[in-house]
C-alpha positions in Angstrom: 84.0 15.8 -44.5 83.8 12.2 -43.4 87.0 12.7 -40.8 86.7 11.8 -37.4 86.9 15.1 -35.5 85.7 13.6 -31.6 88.2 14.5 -28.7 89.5 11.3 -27.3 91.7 12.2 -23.8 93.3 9.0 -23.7 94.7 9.3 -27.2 95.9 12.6 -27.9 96.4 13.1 -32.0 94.2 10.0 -32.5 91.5 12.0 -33.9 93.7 13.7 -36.6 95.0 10.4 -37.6 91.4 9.1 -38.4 90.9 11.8 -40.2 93.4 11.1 -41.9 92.7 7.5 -42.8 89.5 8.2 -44.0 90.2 11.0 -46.4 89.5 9.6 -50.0 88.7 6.6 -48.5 84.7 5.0 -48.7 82.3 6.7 -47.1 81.6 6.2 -43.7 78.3 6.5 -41.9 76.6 9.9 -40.8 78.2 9.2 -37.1 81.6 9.4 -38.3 82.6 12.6 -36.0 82.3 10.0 -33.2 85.6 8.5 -31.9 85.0 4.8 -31.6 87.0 3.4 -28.5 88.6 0.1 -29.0 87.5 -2.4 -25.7 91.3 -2.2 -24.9 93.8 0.5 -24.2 96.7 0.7 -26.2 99.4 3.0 -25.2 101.8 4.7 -27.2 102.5 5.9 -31.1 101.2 2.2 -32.1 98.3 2.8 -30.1 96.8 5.9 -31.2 97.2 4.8 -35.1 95.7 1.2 -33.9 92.7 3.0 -32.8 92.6 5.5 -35.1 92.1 3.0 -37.9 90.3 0.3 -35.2 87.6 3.7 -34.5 87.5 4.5 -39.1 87.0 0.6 -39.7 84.4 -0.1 -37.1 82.3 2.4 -38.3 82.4 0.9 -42.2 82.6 -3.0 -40.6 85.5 -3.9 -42.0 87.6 -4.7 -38.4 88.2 -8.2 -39.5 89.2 -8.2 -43.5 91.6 -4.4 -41.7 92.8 -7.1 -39.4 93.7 -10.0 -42.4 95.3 -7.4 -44.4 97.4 -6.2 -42.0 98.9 -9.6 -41.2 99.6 -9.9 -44.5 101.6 -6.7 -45.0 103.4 -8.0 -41.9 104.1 -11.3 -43.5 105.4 -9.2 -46.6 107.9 -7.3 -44.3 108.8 -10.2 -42.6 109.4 -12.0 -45.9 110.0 -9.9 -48.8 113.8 -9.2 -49.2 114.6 -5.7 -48.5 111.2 -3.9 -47.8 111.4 -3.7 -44.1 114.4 -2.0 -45.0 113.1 0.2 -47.7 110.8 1.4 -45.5 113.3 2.5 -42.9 116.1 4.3 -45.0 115.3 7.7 -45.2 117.3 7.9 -48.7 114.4 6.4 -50.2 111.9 9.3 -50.2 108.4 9.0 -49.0 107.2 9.7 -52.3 108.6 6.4 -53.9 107.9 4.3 -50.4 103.8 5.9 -50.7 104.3 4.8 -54.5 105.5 1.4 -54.1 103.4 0.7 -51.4 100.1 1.7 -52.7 100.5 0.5 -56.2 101.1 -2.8 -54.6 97.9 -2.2 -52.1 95.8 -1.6 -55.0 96.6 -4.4 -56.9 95.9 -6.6 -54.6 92.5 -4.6 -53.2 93.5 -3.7 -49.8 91.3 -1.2 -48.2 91.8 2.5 -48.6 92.0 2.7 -45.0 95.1 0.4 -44.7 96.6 2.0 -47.8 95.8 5.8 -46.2 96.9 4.9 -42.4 100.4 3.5 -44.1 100.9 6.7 -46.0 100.3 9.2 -43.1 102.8 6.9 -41.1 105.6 7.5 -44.1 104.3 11.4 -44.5 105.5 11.2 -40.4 108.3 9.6 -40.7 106.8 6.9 -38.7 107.3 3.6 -41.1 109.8 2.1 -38.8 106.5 1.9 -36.5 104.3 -0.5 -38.6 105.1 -3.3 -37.5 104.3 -2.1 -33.6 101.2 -0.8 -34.9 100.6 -3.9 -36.9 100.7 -5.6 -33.3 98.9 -3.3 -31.5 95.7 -3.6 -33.7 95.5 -7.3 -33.1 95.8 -6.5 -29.6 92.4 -4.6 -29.7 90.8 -7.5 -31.9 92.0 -10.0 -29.9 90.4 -8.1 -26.8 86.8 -7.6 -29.0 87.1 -11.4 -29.5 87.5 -12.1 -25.9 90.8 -13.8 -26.3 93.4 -13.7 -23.4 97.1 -14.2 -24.1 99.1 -16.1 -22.1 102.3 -17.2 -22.3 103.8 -19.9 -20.2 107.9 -20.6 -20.3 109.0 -23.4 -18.3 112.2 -25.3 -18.6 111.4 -28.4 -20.0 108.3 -29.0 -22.7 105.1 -29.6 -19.9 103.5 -33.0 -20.7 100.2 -33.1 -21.9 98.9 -33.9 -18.1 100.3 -31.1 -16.7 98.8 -28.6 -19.6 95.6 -29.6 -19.4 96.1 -29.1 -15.7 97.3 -25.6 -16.2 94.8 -24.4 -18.9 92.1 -25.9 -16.2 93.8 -23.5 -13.5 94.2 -20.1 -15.5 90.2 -20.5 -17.3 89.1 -20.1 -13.8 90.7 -16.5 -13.8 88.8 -15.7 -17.1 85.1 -14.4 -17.4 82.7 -15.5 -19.0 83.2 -14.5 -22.3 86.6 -14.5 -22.7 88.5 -17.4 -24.4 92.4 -18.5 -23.2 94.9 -18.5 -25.8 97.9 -20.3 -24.4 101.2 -20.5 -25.7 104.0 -22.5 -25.1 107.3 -22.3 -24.8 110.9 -23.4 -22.8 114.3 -21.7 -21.2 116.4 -24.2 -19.9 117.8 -21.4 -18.1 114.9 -21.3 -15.3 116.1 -25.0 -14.3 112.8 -25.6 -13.4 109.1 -24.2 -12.9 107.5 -22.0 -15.5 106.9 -18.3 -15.6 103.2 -17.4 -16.6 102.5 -14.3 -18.1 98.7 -13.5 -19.0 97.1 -9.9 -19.6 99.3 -7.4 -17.7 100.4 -10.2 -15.4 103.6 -12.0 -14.7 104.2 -14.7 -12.6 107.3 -16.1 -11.8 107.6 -19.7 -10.5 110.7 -20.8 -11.8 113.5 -22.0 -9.7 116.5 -20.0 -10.8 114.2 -17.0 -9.3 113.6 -19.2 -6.3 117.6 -19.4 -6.3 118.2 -16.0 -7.0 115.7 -15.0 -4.1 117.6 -17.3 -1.4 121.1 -16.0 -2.4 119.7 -12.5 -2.0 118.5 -13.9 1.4 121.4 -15.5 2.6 123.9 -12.7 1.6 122.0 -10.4 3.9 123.8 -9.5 7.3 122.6 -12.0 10.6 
C-alpha cells in the first residue's frame, strides 16, 4: 500500500486521512509510511486534513500546483451559484456531491489527491469544512515560504509615510528568512490608532481601547 501509516501525536486521525488521499492516487515514493510535518501547526478538523494532504503532496512535490487548485475550488465556492450550498444540504447525497465534484475535477486535471481528500471529507460528513481546510493549507504554505501575516486596522487609511514607517518597525521582529505580508485595512470605530495583528499576536493601540481602559479606571472605587 502507498498510505501513510506513521503515528503523528499532534494530529490524531491525520495518518488515516493520508491514507486516505492517496489511495488510487499516483504513486508516491518508497518513504511514504513517513508522516511529513508541515513547518506550522494547525489545529483542529482543518488542520489534520491540511496536513494530511500537505504530508501526501510533499512526498510526490506537488505542494504548490495542491495549493493553486485549492484556491481555485475556493473561488468556485465562492462564485458558483449554489455549490457552497450543494455541498452543505444533506438532501443531496454524498454519492451525487463525490459525482459532481469529481467529474468536474477530472475535467479540468486536478490532482487525485485534491479530488480523494474532498471525497473523504463528503464520506465524513465534513464538506461544510472545506473551505476552513482550504485556509488552513495556505496557512502551512505560507509558513514554508516564510511569509508572515499581518494585519494592521487603523481608523483612517495610513499615508504612505507612515506605512513605510510601520513595515520598517514590524521587519525588525522577522528573521531572516521570513518575508512580511502586510495588509491593510480601517474601522472608524477605533477613533484612532491601529490594532496590529501578526502571527499569534495582537496588539491593540487604538484609542477607543485607550478609552475603554480609562473608563474602566475611573469607574473604579477611590
Amino acid at each position: 500500500s502507498s498510505g501513510i501509516n506513521a503515528e503523528w501525536p499532534l494530529r490524531p486521525g491525520a495518518s488515516r486521512i493520508a491514507l486516505a488521499l492517496t489511495r488510487n492516487a499516483r504513486s508516491l515514493s518508497s518513504a511514504s509510511g513517513e508522516f511529513i510535518r508541515g513547518p506550522v501547526q494547525v489545529f483542529g478538523i482543518q488542520g489534520r486534513y491540511a496536513h494530511a494532504l500537505y504530508s501526501a503532496a510533499t512526498k510526490q512535490g506537488s505542494t504548490e500546483a495542491v495549493e493553486a487548485q485549492l484556491n481555485s475550488l475556493q473561488g468556485a465556492i465562492d462564485t458558483v451559484p449554489g455549490l457552497r450550498e450543494f455541498l452543505s444540504l444533506p438532501v443531496c447525497s454524498k454519492e451525487e456531491k463525490k459525482a459532481t465534484l469529481g467529474g468536474a475535477f477530472e475535467e479540468a486535471g486536478v490532482d487525485p489527491l485534491v479530488n480523494n481528500m474532498i471525497a473523504t471529507m463528503i464520506d465524513n460528513k465534513r464538506a461544510t469544512n472545506i473551505s476552513q481546510v482550504i485556509g488552513a493549507f495556505n496557512t502551512i504554505m505560507a509558513a514554508e515560504r516564510g511569509e508572515v501575516p499581518c494585519t494592521v486596522t487603523s481608523a483612517q487609511p495610513l499615508s504612505d509615510g507612515h506605512l513605510d514607517a510601520l513595515k520598517d518597525s514590524l521587519s525588525k521582529f522577522l528573521k531572516a528568512h521570513e518575508k512580511l505580508l502586510l495588509d491593510t485595512t480601517t474601522d472608524e470605530s477605533l477613533i484612532g490608532g491601529m490594532v496590529v495583528e501578526i502571527g499569534d499576536k495582537r496588539v491593540d493601540m487604538s484609542t477607543a481601547t485607550k478609552i475603554k481602559k480609562l473608563k474602566a479606571a475611573l469607574s473604579l472605587p477611590l
